[in-house]
C-alpha positions, 0 to 999 in steps of 0.5 A: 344661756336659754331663754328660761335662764334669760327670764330667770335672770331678768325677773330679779330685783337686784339684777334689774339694779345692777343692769340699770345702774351698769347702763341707764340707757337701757333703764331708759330704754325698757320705760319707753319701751314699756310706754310705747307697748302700754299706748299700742295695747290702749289702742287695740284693746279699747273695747271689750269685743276686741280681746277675743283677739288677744290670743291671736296677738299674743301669738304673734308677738311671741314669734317677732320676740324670738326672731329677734333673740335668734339674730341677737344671739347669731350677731353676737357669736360673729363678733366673738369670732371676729375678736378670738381670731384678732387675738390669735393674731396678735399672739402670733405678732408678738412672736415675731417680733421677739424673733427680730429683736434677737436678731439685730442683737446678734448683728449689733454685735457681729457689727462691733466686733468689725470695728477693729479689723477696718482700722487695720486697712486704712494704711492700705487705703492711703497707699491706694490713694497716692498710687491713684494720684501718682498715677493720674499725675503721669498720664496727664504730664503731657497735657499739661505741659501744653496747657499754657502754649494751648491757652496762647495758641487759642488767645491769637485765635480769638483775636484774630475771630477765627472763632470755631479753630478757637473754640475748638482748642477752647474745647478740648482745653476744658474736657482736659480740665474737666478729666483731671478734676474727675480723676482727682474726684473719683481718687479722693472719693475712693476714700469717702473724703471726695475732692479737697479744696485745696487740689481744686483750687490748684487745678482752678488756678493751673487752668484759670487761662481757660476761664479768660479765654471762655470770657473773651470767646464770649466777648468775640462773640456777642460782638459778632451779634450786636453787629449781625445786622452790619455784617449780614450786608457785608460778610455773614461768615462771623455770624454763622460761626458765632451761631455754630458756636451758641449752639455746640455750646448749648449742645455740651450744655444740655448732654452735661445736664442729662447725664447728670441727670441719669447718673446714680451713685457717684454723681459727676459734677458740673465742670465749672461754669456750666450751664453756660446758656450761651443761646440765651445769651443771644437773644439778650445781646440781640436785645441789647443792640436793638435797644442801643438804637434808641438810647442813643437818642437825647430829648434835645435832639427830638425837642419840637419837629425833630421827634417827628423827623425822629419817628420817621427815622425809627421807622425807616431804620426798624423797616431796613433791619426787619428786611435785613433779618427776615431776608439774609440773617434768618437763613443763617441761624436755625429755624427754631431760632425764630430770628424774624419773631425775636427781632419783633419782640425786641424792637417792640419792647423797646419802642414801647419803653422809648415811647413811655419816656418821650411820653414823660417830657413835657411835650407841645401839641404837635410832638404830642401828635406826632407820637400819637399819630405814630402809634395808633396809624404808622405802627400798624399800618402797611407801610411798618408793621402792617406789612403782608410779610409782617402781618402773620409774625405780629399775630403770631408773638400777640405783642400788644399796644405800643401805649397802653390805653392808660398812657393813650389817654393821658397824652390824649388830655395832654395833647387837648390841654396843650392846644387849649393853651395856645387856642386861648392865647390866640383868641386873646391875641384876636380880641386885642386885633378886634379891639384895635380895630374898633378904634380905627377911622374908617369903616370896617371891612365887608364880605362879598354880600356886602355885610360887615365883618372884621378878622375876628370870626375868620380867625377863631372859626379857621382855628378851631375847624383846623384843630377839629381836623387835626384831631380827627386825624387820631381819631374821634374821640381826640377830635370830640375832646378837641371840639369840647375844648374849643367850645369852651373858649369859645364861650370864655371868648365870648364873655370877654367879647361881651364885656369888651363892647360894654366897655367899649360903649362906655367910653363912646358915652364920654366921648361921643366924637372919639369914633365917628364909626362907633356904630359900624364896628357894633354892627360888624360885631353883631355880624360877627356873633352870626358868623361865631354862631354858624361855626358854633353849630358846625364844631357841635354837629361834627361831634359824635352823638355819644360824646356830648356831655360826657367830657364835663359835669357842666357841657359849654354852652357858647350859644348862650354867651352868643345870645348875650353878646349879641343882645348887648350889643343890639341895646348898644345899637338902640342907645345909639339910636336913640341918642341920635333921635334924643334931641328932635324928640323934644319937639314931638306933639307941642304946638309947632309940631301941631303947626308945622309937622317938624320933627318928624321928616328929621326923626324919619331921614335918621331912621332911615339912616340907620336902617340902611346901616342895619342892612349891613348886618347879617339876617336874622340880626338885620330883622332884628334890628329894624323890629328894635328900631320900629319899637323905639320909634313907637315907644318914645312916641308914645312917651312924648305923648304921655308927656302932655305937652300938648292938651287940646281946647277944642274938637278941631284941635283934637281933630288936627292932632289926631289927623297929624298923628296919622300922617307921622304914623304914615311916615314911619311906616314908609321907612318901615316899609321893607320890615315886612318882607324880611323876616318875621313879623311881630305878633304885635306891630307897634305902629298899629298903635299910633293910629288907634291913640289917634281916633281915641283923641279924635272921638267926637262923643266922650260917652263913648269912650269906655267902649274905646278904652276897653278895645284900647286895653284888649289890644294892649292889656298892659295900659295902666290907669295913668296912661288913660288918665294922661290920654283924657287930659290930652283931649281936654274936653272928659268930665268927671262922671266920664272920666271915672267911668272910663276908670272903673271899665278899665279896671273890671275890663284889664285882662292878664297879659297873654303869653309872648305879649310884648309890652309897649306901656310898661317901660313908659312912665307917665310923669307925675300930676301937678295938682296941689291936692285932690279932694276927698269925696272923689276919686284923684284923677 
């Protein structure tokens, strides 16, 4: 069709229809065409100087639009060609197809026509087939009247281990029986029915000796293996027939399989019982031996030192046998055999099952080190299988541990467990042996400085360092576990310590004159404490850096509990002390202690007594313990001062108590005298009061003790109201002006207590007023 007829075609209503109906695509197409040609044309034409370009446009579009019917028309008469040639193909398929049809036809029924030509040659196939048969049966008569003879020859054979003569005979008794099976096969395969059961099962039967013999020839044989190890010291020749053996019978196994492998057509079956796998076979029973060693081994006979005298003997019999293979059975078999690299997965598999059920028993702490110590060091080492003629087979096999780390760390908590049980039952069984001792009549024990001391510290700080070692032998991470645990019952120890010496002082209280030494065995306690503390420190310093913490949320803290028992124990050293002060101090600061300056040489010469007992305690208790007793001595002075027992009439009665005051803080200081140089000394020295509390009585001018008062509690910021108020009542001679004006100074001047301020005033209370009622208009003093 020309482009005349195309537009001619085109220019009618009724085909633009019928196209649009046909294909809306293409009505939907020519809109945007026609859309996208009316936007372009806008564009060009949007003034009237560009139309006298429109010929030139229209030109060209006239062009592109018949360059495009050109490729149209050659697109479209290529696909013509394409479908004329496809159909001419098709026409000649068709055609070959009815030819091959009426072919088969033809044969279909050439091929039935046969059908009654092969019934006749069946009588003749039968005939063949017991002439075959008949035939097999003669040549093989004599075979077969030997089978029986052959099968006893062959039993005396094995019996007496002439193992290759019989597995000779063995031999050709099989290829006997498997001939006459594959003739009775190929004869009934002639007629497509192959071997019947029945003539199996009569050769089966006629030759079952055969199957006997094969399985006491194995018996022979794997009890010439599980003894290979005895027999290589003594006579060898039964292995290495055995091992002559293995291998023909791998050989006969491996050409069977190949040559039914490569056979077509008529396959020949397997003869029976093939593939014998009589290697692998080998090292299974080699296998079994190696193991019968360890299941031989009962938990009675391993129980407590025995399982160590048990691993030991492992070793020594695993060492003697790996020399024996390596040295003299190893030449004996193949070198493909790898009987050094067998011999080691054996023994290892063994060992590793062996070890996982000792590890299930309920094991104490040293059988639990024994396996542990046996595995992580004996097992690797050079003395086992670290040995320089071991060390390349180990590598070589990649066997892996003997205990996984799983099972390593279980006996690992195990193991800790285990001796924080007898740990515990030690320490108790101490605490009893201390307690005792407290209850005897006579001084505690002392080292070779001179202090105090009982078995308690010796035996705990021993126990534990032993245990740490121990571990240390397995490794750090056992001996950090150990410390661990150590330092908790370290801690519970010590708690029961502490409430061993509260129990302790209370039945001292009921009955003082039960224990004369009461304050020997609190001293060797306190020593004691010192001792538990430096061995505290020690454990702590031996564990490795990373462990600390990480055994347990809450980490022991045993110095913490070290504190406290030895706090208790000093305030029970203090009770003492003051229980032995308690009746001289009721004559401190009344009118015979004005006059005749007693009770203080008695107060001193007890002091001094107990000081020297002090001296008996390790340092920094020691300093410790006078500081206690300096500031007991000062605070009951003080108190029995508060007390008013003694209210000056007069200047030179003021001027007395002051004077004598000084001289008993003099006194006491001379006791004191050593605190000094051992040790630290307190910010705030207590006795340092006395003399101050001296000159407040002595001061001649009452005008001026609001300047007093606030020096006064600048030293001492926790004096109240009611001990300035008892210290004017003392001096007997303070008006009411004055006295509230001291009041008032010492409230505006009272400053915080500074930090690490002792207190002296506050544990002392001032005894009430006895004054019937005060007045209202002024202040109560």
């Amino acid at each position: 069709m020309s482009a005349g007829d195309q537009k001619s075609v085109g220019d009618k209503p009724e085909d633009r229809v019928s196209v649009a109906e046909v294909w809306p695509e293409v009505a939907r197409a020519e809109c945007l065409a026609r859309g996208a040609a009316l936007k372009w044309a806008s564009g060009v034409f949007c003034r009237p100087e560009h139309l006298e370009r429109l010929s030139q446009y229209r030109k060209r579009e006239s062009q592109r639009t018949a360059s495009i019917h050109t490729r149209l028309k050659s697109m479209v008469q290529s696909y013509l060609e394409g479908v004329g040639w496809g159909l001419e193909q098709l026409r000649e398929a068709r055609t070959g197809l009815k030819e091959v049809s009426h072919t088969l036809k033809k044969a279909g029924l050439e091929s039935n026509g046969n059908t009654d030509r092969e019934k006749s040659l069946e009588r003749l196939r039968e005939v063949s087939i017991n002439h075959s048969q008949l035939l097999s049966a003669v040549s093989n008569l004599p075979r077969l009247y030997s089978v029986r003879s052959m099968v006893l020859e062959t039993e005396r054979l094995v019996e007496s281990r002439r193992l290759l003569e019989a597995h000779a005979r063995l031999t050709e008794l099989e290829r006997w029986q498997d001939d006459i099976l594959w003739q009775l096969h190929g004869a009934g395969g002639t007629a497509g029915s192959g071997l019947s059961t029945e003539d199996k099962e009569l050769v089966e039967k006629y030759f079952s000796g055969v199957g006997k013999l094969v399985d006491a020839l194995g018996k022979e044989l794997w009890a010439v293996v599980s003894s290979a190890l005895a027999l290589a010291r003594q006579n060898p020749t039964p292995f290495v027939s055995a091992v002559r053996i293995v291998e023909r019978e791998e050989a006969l196994d491996q050409a069977l399989l190949e040559e039914r492998g490569s056979s077509r057509g008529n396959t020949r079956p397997l003869p029976p019982g093939r593939p014998r796998c009589w290697r692998a076979c080998f090292f299974q029973v080699l296998e079994e031996a190696v193991s019968a060693r360890f299941r031989s081994v009962s938990y009675l006979h391993t129980r407590g030192p025995g399982l160590a005298g048990h691993l030991s003997a492992l070793q020594h019999g695993i060492m003697a046998d790996l020399t024996t293979v390596r040295h003299l059975l190893e030449h004996c078999v193949p070198s493909h055999y790898e009987l050094t690299g067998a011999y080691l997965r054996a023994s290892h598999r063994c060992l590793h099952a062996h070890l996982a059920q000792v590890s299930s028993w309920d094991l104490e702490s040293g059988e639990i080190f024994a396996v542990l110590n046996w595995v992580l060091h004996i097992y690797n080492s050079p003395d086992m299988m670290g040995h320089p003629e071991l060390v390349g087979e180990m590598q070589k096999e990649e066997l892996g541990p003997l205990i996984s780390a799983e099972g390593l760390e279980q006996l690992q908590i195990k193991y800790v467990q285990s001796v924080r049980k007898s740990v515990s039952e030690w320490m108790h069984k101490a605490l009893q042996v201390e307690l005792q001792d407290w209850q005897r009549d006579q001084e505690p024990d002392t080292d070779h400085e001179g202090f105090y001391q009982t078995s308690l510290p010796t035996i705990i700080t021993q126990m534990l360092e032993e245990n740490a070692r121990v571990a240390l032998m397995i490794g750090e991470s056992l001996r950090d576990q150990t410390i661990q645990m150590g330092l908790y019952e370290m801690e519970n120890l010590l708690n029961r310590f502490r409430e061993a010496l509260v129990d302790f002082g209370k039945e001292h209280r009921r009955n003082p004159s039960s224990n004369k030494f009461y304050l020997h065995y609190l001293l060797a306690s306190i020593s004691n404490c010192i001792i538990l503390k430096q061995s505290t420190e020690s454990l702590r310093q031996q564990q490795s850096s990373r462990s600390v913490g990480q055994f347990s949320r809450t980490p022991p803290n045993p110095l913490l509990a070290l504190d406290r028992a030895v706090r208790r124990a000093c305030r029970l050293v203090m009770d003492q002390l003051l229980l032995d002060l308690q009746p001289l101090l009721t004559g401190l600061l009344t009118r015979p202690w004005l006059v005749q300056g007693n009770p203080v040489p008695k107060l001193c010469h007890i002091l001094e007594r107990h000081l020297e007992l002090y001296s008996r305690v390790r340092p920094p208790c020691r300093q410790r313990l006078q500081e206690e007793a300096q500031w007991l001595m000062v605070v009951e002075y003080v108190r029995a001062l508060m007390q008013k027992r003694l209210v000056c009439r007069s200047a030179d009665e003021r001027k007395q108590v002051a004077h004598q005051m000084v001289q008993d803080e003099q006194q006491f200081r001379e006791i004191f005298h050593g605190l000094d140089g051992e040790g630290s000394v307190p910010e705030v020295n207590p006795l340092a009061l006395l003399p101050i509390l001296a000159d407040f009585v002595r001061l001649k001018d009452p005008s001026m003790l609001t300047l007093e008062v606030s020096g006064l509690a600048a030293k001492y910021p926790d004096i109240s109201e009611e001990h300035v108020c008892v210290l004017l009542d003392i001096r007997g001679d303070v008006s009411r002006d004055v006295r509230g004006a001291v009041l008032e100074q010492l409230e505006q001047s009272a400053p915080p207590l500074p930090a690490g301020y002792r207190p002296i005033f506050t544990d002392i209370l001032v005894p009430p007023s006895t004054m019937a009622f005060c007045l209202p208009t002024a202040k109560c003093t």
